[in-house]
Each structure stands twice: as C-alpha cells, then as structure tokens.
N, CA, C and O atoms as a GROMACS GRO file, in nm:
protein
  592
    1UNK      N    1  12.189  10.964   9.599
    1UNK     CA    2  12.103  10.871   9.669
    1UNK      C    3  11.956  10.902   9.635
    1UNK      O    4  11.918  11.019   9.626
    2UNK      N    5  11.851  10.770   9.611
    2UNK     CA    6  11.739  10.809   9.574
    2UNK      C    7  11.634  10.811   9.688
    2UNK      O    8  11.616  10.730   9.779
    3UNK      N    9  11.567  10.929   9.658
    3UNK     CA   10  11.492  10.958   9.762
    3UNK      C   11  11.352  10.990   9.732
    3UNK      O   12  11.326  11.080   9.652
    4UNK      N   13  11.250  10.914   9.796
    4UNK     CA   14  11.113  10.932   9.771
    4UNK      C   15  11.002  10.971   9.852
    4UNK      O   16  10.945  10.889   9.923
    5UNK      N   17  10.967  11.094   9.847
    5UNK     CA   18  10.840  11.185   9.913
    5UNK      C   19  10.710  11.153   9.846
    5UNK      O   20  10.696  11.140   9.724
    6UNK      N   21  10.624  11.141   9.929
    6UNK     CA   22  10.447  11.173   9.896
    6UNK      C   23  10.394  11.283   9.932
    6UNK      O   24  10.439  11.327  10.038
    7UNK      N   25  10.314  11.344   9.881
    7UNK     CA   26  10.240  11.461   9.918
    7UNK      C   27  10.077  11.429   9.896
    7UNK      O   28  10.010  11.413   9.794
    8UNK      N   29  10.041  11.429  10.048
    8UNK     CA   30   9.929  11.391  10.037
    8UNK      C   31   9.839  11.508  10.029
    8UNK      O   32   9.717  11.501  10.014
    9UNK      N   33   9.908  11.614  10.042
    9UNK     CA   34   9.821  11.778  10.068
    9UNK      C   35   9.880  11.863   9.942
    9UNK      O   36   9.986  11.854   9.879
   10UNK      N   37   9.776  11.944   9.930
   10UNK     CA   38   9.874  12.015   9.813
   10UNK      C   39   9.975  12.163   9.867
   10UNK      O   40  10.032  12.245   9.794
   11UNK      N   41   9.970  12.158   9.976
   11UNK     CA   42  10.062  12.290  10.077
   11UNK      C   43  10.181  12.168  10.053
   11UNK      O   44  10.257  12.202   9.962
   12UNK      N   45  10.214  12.036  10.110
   12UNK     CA   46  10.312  12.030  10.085
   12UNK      C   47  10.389  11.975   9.960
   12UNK      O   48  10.511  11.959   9.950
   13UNK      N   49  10.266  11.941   9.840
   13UNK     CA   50  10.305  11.952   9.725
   13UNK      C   51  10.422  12.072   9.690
   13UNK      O   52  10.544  12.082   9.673
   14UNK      N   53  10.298  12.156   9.693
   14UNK     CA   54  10.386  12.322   9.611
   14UNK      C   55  10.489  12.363   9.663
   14UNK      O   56  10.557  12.447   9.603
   15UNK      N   57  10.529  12.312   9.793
   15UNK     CA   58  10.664  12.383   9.846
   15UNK      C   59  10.754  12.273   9.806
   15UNK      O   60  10.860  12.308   9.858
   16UNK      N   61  10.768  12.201   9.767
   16UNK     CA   62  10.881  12.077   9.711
   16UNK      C   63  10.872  12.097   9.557
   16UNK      O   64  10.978  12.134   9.508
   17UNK      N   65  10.780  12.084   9.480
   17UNK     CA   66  10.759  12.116   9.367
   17UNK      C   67  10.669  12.134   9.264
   17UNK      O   68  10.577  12.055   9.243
   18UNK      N   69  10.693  12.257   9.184
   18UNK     CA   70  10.589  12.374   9.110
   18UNK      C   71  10.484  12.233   9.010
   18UNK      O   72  10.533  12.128   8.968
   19UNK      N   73  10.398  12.260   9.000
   19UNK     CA   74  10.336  12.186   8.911
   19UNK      C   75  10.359  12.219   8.778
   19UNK      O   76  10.317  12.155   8.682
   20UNK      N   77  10.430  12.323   8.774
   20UNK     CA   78  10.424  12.310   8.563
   20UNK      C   79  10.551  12.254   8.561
   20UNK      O   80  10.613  12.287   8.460
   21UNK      N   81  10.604  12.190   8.627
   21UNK     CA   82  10.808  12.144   8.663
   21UNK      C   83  10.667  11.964   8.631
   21UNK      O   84  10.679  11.882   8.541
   22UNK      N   85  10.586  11.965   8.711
   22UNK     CA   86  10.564  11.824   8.728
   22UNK      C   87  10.536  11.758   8.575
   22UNK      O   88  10.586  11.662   8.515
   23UNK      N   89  10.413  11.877   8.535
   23UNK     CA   90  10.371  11.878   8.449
   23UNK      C   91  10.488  11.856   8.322
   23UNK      O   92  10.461  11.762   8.247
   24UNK      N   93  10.528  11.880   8.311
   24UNK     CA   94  10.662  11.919   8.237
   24UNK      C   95  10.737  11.789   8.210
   24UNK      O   96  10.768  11.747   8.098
   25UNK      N   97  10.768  11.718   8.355
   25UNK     CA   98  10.827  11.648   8.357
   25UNK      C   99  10.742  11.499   8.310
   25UNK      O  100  10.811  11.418   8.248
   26UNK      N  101  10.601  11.460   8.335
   26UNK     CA  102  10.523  11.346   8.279
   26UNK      C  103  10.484  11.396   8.133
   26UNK      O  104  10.455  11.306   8.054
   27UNK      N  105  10.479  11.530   8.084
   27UNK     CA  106  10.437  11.512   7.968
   27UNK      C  107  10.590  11.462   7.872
   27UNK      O  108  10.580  11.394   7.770
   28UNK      N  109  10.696  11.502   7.916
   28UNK     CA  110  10.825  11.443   7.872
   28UNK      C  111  10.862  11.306   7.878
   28UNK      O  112  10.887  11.254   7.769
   29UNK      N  113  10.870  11.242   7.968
   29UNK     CA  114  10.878  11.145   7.984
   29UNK      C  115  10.782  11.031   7.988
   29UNK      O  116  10.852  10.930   7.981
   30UNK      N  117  10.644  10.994   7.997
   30UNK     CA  118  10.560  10.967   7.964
   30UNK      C  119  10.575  10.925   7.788
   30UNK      O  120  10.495  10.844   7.741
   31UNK      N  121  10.649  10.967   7.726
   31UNK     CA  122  10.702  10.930   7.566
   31UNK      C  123  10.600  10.933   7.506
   31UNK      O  124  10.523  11.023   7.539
   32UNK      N  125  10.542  10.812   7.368
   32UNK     CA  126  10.460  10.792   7.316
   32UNK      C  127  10.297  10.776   7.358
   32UNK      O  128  10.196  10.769   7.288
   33UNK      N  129  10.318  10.774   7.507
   33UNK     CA  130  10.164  10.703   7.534
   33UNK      C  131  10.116  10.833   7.660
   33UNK      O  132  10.030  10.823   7.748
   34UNK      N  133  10.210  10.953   7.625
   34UNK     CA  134  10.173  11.070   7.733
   34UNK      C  135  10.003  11.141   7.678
   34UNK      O  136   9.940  11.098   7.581
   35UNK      N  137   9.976  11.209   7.731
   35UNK     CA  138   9.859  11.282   7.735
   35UNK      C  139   9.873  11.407   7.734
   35UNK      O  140   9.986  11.439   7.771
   36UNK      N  141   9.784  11.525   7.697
   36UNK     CA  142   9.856  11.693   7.684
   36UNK      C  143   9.864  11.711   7.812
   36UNK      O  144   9.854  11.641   7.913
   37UNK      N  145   9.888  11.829   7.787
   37UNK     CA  146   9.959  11.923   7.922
   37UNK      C  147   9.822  11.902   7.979
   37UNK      O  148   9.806  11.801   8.048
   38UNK      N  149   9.740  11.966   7.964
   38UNK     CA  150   9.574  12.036   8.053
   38UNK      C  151   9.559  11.886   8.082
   38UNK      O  152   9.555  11.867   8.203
   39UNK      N  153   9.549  11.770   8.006
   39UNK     CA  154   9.501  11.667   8.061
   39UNK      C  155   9.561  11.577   8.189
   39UNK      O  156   9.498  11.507   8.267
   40UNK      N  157   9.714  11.604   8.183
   40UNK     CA  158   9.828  11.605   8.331
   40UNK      C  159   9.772  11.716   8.438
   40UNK      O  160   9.782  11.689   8.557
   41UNK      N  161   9.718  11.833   8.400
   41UNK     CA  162   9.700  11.943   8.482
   41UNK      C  163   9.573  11.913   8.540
   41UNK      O  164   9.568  11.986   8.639
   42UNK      N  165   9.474  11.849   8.534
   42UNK     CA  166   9.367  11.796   8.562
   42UNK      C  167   9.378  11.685   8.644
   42UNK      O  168   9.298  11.679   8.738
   43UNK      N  169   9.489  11.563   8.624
   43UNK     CA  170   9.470  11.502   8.741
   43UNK      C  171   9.562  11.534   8.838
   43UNK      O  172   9.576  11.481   8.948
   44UNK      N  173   9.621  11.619   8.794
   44UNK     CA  174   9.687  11.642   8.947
   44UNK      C  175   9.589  11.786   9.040
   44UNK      O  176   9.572  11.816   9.158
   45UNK      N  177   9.565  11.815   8.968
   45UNK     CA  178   9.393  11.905   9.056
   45UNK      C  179   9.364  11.788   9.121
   45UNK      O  180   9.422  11.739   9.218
   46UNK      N  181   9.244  11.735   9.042
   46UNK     CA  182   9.201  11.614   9.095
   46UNK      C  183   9.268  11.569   9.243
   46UNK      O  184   9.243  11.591   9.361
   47UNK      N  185   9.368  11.493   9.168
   47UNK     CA  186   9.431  11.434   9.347
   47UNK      C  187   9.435  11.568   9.460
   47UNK      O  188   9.449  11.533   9.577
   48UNK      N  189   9.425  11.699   9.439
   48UNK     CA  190   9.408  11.744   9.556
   48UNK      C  191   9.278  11.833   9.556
   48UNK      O  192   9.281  11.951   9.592
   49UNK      N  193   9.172  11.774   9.516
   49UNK     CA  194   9.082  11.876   9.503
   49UNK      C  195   8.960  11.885   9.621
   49UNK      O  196   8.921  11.769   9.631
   50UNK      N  197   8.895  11.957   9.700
   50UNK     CA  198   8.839  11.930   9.869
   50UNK      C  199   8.675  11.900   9.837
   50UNK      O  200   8.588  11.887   9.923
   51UNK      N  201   8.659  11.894   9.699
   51UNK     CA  202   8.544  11.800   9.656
   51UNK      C  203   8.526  11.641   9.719
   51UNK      O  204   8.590  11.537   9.700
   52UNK      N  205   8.400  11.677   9.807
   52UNK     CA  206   8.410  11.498   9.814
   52UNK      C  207   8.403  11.388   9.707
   52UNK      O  208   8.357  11.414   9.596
   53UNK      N  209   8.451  11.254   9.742
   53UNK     CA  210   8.455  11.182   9.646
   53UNK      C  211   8.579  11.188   9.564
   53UNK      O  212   8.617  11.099   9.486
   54UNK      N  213   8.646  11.314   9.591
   54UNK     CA  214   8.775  11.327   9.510
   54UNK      C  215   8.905  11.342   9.600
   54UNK      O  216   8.902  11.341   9.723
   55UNK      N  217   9.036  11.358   9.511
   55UNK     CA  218   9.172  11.336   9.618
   55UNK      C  219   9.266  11.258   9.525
   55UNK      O  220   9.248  11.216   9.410
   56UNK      N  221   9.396  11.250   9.628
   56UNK     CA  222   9.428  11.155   9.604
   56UNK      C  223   9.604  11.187   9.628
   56UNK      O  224   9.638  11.207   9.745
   57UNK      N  225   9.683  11.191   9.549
   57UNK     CA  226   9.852  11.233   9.610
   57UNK      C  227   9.928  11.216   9.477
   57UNK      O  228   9.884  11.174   9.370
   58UNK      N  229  10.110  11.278   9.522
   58UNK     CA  230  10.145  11.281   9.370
   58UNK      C  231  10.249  11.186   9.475
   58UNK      O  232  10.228  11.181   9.596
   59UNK      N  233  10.325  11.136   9.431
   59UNK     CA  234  10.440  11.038   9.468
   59UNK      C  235  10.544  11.125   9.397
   59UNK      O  236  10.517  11.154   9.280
   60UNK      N  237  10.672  11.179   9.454
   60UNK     CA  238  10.786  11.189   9.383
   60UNK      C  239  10.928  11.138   9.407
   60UNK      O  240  10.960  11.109   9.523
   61UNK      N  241  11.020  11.125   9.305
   61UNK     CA  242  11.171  11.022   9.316
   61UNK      C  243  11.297  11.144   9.309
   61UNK      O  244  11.325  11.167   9.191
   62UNK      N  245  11.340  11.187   9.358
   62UNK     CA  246  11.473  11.237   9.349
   62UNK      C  247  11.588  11.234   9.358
   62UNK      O  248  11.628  11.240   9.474
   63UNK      N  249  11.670  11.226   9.277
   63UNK     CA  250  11.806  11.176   9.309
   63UNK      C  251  11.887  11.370   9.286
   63UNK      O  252  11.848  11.467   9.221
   64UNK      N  253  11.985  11.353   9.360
   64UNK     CA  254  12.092  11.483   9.398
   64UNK      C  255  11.987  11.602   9.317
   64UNK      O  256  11.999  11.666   9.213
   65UNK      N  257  11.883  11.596   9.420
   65UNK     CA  258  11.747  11.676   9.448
   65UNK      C  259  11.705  11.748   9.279
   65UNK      O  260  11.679  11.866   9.254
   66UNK      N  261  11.710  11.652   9.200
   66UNK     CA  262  11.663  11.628   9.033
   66UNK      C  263  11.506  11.522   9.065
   66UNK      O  264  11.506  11.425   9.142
   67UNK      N  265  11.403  11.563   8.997
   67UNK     CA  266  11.313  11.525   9.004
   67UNK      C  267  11.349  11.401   8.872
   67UNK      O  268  11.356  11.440   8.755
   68UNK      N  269  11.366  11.280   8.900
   68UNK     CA  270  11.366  11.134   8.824
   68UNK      C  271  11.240  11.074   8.758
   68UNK      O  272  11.219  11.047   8.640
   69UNK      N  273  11.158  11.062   8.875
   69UNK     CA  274  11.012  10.991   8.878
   69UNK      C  275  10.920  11.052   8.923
   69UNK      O  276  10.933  11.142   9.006
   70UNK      N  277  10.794  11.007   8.869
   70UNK     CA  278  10.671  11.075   8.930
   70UNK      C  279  10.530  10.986   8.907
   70UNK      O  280  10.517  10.919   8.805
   71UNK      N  281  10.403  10.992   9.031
   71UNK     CA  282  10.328  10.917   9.022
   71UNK      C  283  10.221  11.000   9.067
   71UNK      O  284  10.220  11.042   9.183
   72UNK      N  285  10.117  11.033   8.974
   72UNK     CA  286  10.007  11.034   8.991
   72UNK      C  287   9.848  10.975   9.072
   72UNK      O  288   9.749  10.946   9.005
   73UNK      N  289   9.851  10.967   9.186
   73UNK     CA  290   9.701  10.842   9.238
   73UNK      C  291   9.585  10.974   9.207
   73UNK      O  292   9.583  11.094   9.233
   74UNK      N  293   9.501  10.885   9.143
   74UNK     CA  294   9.336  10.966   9.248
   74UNK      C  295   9.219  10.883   9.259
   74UNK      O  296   9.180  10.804   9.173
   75UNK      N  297   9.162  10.906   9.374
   75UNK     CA  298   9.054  10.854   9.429
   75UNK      C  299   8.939  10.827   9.363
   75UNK      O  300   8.872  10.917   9.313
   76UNK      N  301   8.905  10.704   9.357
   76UNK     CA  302   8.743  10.721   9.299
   76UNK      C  303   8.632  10.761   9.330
   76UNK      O  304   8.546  10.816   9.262
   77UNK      N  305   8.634  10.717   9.492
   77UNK     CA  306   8.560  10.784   9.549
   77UNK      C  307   8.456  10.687   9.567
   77UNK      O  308   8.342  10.719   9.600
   78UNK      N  309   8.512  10.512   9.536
   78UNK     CA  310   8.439  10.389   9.552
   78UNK      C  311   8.501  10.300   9.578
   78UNK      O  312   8.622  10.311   9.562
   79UNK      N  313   8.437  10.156   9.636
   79UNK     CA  314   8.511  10.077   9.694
   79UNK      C  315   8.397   9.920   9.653
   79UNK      O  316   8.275   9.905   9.655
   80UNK      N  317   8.486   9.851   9.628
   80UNK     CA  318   8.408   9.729   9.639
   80UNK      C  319   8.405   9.685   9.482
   80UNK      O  320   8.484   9.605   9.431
   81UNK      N  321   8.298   9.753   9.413
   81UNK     CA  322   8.327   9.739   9.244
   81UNK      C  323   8.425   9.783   9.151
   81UNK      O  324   8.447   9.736   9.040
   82UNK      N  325   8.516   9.937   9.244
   82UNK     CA  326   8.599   9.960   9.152
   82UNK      C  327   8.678   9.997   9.261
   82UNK      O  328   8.633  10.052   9.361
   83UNK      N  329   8.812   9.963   9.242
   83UNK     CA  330   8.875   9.986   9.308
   83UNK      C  331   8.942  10.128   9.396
   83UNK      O  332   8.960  10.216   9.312
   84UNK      N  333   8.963  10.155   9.468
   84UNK     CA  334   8.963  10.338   9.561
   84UNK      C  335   9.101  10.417   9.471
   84UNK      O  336   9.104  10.538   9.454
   85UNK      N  337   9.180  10.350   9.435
   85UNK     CA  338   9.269  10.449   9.372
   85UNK      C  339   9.269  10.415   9.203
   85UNK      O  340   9.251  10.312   9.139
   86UNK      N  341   9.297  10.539   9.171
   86UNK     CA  342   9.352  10.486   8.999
   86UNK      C  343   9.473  10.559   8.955
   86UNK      O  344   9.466  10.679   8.931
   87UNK      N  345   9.625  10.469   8.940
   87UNK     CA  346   9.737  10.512   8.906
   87UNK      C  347   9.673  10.590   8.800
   87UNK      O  348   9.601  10.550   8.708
   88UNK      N  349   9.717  10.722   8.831
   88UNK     CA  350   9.683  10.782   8.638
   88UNK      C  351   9.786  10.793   8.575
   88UNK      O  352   9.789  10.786   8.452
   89UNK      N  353   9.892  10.814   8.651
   89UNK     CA  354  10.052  10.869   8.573
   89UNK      C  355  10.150  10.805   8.706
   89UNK      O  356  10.147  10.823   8.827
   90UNK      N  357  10.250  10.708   8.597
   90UNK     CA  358  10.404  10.686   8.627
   90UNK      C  359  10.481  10.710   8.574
   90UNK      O  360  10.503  10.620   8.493
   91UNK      N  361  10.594  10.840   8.560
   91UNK     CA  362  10.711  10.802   8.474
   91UNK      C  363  10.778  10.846   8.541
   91UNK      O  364  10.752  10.920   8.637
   92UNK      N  365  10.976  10.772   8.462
   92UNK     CA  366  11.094  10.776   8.532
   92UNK      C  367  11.118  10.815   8.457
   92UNK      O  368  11.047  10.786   8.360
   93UNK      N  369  11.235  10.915   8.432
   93UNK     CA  370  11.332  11.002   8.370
   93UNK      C  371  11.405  10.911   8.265
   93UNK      O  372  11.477  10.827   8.318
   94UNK      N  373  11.403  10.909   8.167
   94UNK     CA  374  11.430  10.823   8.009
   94UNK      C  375  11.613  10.762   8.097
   94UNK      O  376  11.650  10.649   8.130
   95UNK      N  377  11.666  10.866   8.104
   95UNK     CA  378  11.785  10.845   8.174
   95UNK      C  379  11.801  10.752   8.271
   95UNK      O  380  11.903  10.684   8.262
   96UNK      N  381  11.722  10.730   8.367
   96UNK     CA  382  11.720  10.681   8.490
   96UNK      C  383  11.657  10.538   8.479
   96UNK      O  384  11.644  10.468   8.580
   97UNK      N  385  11.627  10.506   8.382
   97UNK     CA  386  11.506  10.345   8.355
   97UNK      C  387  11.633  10.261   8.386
   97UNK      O  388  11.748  10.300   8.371
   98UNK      N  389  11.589  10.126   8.438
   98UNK     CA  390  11.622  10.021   8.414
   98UNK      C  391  11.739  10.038   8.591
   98UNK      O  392  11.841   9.974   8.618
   99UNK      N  393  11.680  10.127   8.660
   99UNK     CA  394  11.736  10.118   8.776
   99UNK      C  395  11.650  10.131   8.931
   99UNK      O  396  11.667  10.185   9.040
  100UNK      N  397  11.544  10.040   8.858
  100UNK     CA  398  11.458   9.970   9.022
  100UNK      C  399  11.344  10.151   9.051
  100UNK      O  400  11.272  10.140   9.150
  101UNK      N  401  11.336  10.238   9.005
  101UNK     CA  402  11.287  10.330   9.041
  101UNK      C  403  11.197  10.340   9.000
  101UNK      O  404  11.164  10.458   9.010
  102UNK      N  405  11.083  10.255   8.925
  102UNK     CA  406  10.971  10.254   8.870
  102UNK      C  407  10.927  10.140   9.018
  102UNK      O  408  10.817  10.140   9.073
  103UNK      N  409  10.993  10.090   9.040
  103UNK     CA  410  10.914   9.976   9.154
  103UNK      C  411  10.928  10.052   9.233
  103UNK      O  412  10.830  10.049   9.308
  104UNK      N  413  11.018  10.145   9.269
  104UNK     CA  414  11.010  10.156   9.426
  104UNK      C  415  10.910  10.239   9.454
  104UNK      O  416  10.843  10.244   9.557
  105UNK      N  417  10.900  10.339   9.300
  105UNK     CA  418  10.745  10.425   9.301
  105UNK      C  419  10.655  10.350   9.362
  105UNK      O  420  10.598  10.359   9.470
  106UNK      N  421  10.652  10.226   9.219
  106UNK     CA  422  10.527  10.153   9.267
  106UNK      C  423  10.501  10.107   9.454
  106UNK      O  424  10.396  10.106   9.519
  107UNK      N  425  10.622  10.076   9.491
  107UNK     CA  426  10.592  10.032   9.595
  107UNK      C  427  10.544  10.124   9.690
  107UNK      O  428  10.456  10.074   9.760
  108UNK      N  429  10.575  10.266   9.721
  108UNK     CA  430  10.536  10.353   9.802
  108UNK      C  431  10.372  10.369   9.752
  108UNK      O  432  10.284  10.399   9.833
  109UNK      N  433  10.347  10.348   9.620
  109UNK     CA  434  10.198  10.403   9.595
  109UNK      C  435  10.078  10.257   9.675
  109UNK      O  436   9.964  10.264   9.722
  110UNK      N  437  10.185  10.122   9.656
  110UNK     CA  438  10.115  10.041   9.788
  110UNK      C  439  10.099  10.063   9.928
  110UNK      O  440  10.021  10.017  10.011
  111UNK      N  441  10.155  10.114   9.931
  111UNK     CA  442  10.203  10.145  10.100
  111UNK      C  443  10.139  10.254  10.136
  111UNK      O  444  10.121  10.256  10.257
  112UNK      N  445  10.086  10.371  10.065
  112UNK     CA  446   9.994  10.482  10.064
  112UNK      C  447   9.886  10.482  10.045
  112UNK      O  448   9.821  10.584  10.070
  113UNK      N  449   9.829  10.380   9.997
  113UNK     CA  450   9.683  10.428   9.946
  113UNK      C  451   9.663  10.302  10.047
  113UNK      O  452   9.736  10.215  10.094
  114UNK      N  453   9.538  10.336  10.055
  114UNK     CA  454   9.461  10.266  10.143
  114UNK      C  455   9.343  10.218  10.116
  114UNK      O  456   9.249  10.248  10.190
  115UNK      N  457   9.324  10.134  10.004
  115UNK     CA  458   9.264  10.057   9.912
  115UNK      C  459   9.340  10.012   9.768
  115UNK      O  460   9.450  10.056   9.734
  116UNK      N  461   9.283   9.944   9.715
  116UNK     CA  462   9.278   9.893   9.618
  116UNK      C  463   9.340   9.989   9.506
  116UNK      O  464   9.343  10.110   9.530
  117UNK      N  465   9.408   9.924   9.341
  117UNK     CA  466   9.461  10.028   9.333
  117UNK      C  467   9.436   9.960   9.113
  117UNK      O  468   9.479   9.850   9.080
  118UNK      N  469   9.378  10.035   9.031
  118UNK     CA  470   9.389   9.993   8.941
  118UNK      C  471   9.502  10.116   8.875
  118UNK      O  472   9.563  10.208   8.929
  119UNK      N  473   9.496  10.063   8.723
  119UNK     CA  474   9.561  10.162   8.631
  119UNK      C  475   9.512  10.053   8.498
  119UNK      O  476   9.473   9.937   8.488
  120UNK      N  477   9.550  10.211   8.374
  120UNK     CA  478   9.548  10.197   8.227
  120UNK      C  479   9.650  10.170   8.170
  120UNK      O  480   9.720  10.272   8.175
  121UNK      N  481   9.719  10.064   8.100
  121UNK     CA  482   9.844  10.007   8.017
  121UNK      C  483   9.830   9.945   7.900
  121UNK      O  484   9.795   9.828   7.885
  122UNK      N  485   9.872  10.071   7.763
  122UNK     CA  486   9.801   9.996   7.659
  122UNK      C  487   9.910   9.866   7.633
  122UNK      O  488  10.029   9.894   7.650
  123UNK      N  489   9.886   9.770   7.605
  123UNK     CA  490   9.955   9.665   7.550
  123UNK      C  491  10.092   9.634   7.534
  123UNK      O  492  10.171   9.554   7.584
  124UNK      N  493  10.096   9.771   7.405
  124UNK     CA  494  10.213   9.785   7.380
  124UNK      C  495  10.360   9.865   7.502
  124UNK      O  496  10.478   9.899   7.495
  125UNK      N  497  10.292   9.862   7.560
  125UNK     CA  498  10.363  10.000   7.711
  125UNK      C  499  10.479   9.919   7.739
  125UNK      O  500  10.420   9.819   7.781
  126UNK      N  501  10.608   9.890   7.746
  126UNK     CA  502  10.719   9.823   7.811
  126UNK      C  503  10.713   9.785   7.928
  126UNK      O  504  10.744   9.676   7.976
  127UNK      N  505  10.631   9.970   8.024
  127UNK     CA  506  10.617   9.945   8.126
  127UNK      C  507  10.488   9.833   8.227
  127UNK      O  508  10.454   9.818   8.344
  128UNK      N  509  10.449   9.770   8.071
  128UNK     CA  510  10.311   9.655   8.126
  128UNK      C  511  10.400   9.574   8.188
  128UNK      O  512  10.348   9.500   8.271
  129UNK      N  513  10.534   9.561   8.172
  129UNK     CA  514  10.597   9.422   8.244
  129UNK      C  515  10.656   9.424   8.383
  129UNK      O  516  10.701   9.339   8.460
  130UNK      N  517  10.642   9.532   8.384
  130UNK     CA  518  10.686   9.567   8.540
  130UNK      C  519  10.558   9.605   8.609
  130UNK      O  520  10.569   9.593   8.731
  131UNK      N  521  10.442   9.647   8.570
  131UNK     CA  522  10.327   9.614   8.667
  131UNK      C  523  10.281   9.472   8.668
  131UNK      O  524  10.219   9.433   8.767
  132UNK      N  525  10.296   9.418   8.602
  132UNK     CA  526  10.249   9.237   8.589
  132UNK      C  527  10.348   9.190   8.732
  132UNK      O  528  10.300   9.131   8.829
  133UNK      N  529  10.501   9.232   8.720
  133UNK     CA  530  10.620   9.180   8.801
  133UNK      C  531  10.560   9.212   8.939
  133UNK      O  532  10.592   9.128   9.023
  134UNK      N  533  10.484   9.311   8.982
  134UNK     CA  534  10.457   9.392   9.094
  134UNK      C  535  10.326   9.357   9.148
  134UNK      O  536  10.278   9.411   9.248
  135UNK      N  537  10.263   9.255   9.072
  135UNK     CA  538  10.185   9.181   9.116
  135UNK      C  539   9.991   9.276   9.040
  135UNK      O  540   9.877   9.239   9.068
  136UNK      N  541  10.027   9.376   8.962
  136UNK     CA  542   9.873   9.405   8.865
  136UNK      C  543   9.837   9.263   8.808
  136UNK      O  544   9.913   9.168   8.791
  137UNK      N  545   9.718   9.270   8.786
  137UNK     CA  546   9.677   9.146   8.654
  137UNK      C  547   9.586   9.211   8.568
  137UNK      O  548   9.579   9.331   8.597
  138UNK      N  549   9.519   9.181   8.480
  138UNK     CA  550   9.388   9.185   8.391
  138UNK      C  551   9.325   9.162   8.381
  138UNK      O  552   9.298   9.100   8.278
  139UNK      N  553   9.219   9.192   8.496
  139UNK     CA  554   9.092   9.151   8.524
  139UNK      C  555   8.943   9.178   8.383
  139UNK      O  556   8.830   9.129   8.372
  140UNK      N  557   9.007   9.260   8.315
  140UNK     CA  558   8.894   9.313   8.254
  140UNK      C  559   8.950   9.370   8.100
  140UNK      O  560   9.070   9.396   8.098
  141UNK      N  561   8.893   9.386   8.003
  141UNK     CA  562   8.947   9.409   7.918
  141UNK      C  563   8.862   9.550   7.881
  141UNK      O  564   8.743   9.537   7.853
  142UNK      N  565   8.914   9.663   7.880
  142UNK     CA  566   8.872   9.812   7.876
  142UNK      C  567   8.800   9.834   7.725
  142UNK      O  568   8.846   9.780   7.625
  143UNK      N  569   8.703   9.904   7.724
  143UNK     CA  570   8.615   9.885   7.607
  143UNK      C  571   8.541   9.985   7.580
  143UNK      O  572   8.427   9.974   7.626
  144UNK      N  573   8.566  10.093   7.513
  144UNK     CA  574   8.553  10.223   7.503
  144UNK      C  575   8.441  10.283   7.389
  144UNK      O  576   8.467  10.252   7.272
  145UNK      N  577   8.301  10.378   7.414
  145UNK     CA  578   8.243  10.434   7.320
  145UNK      C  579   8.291  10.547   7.328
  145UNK      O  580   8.332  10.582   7.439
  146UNK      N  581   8.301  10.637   7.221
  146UNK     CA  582   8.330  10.781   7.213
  146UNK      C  583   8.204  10.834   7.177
  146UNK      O  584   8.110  10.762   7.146
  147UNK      N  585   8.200  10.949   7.181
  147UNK     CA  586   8.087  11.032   7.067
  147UNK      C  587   8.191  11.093   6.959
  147UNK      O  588   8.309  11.127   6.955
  148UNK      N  589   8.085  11.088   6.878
  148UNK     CA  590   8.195  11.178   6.765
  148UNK      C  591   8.195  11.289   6.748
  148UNK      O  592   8.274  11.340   6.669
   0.00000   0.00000   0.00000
C-alpha cells in the first residue's frame, strides 16, 4: 500500500530517512535530466535551513516501507512576482512510473505549501505531461546568461 509523508522539519526528516538514501535515490532516478549529488545536497539543506527567507519540505512515497518517490519544495522567500515555492526535484522509482504516484506527490505538494508553486521542465521531460495534466502552464519562457 502506498503511503505518503511530508517532513516539514528536518528532526522529522532524518528519523524516516538518511539523506544520502534521498540523495541517492533523485540522483538515480531523476535519469537524464538529474543534477550531481552536491547539487541534490543543497536543496535539500535549503528546504530546511533556519535562514530567513529560506525552507521549505521533502515530500516522500513508500510502498512496503521502500522509498518509490520523492519531492523536493523550497521557499523563495517571495510572493506576488514569483511564486513562494519552487518544485526543485520529483522522481518516482523507474519501476513504479505509470502508477498515479507522480500525481499523488504532486498532489500532497498542493495541499502543503501554502502559496503558489512553480518548477523547471525542460521540454523534452515526459514528465512535462503530467504537470500540464495537474493543472502547471507556461507562463514564461526561462532565459538564461552564464558567465564563462
């Protein structure tokens, strides 16, 4: 049976589960469009960090107490121009896709945050069609300088 916890604190993060297990588990599954380890290890600081302006929670999915899914929020720490949360990380267990557990993430990360809620989906992502289904749109088209 699938079962889904939030941890809005990081005391009850760490006693359910280790962050290099989390870590571990989005840099795996996350596939082609994942990010390194330190850069997963950073926003999940982030979401619990006692800096104002910052925060935020990890969402997790378990089935016969196997970690499936996992969701990243953190706070912006603004409201009005940009929206208060930013999904940074969703993934479901390669195994487990195509069985409603990417929505139901999504749906608890509605039901938790308490604002507004963007995220990053490059194009090509499969998973763009199930945030479109869940009601995201594309307000803006992301447009990036680097330094070199």
């Amino acid at each position: 049976m699938l079962q889904i916890e939030h941890y809005m604190d990081k005391a009850a993060f760490e006693t359910k589960l280790k962050k290099t297990d989390l870590i571990e588990f989005l840099h795996t599954h996350l596939d082609r469009f994942r990010d390194s380890k330190s850069a997963i290890e950073k926003a999940i600081d982030y979401a619990y960090s006692p800096d104002p302006g910052r925060g935020g929670y990890i969402i997790a999915a378990y089935e016969d107490e196997q970690l499936v899914g996992a969701v990243v929020m953190n706070k912006t720490g603004m409201s009005e121009f940009i929206p208060e949360y930013y999904l940074i990380y969703i993934a479901v267990a390669a195994s487990q896709r195509g069985k409603g557990i990417g929505s139901k993430l999504l749906q608890r990360a509605f039901a938790t945050a308490d604002g507004n809620i963007a995220l990053h989906v490059e194009y090509d992502n499969p998973a763009k069609r199930l945030y479109e289904r869940m009601g995201f749109t594309t307000k803006y088209a992301e447009m990036r300088w680097q330094r070199s």
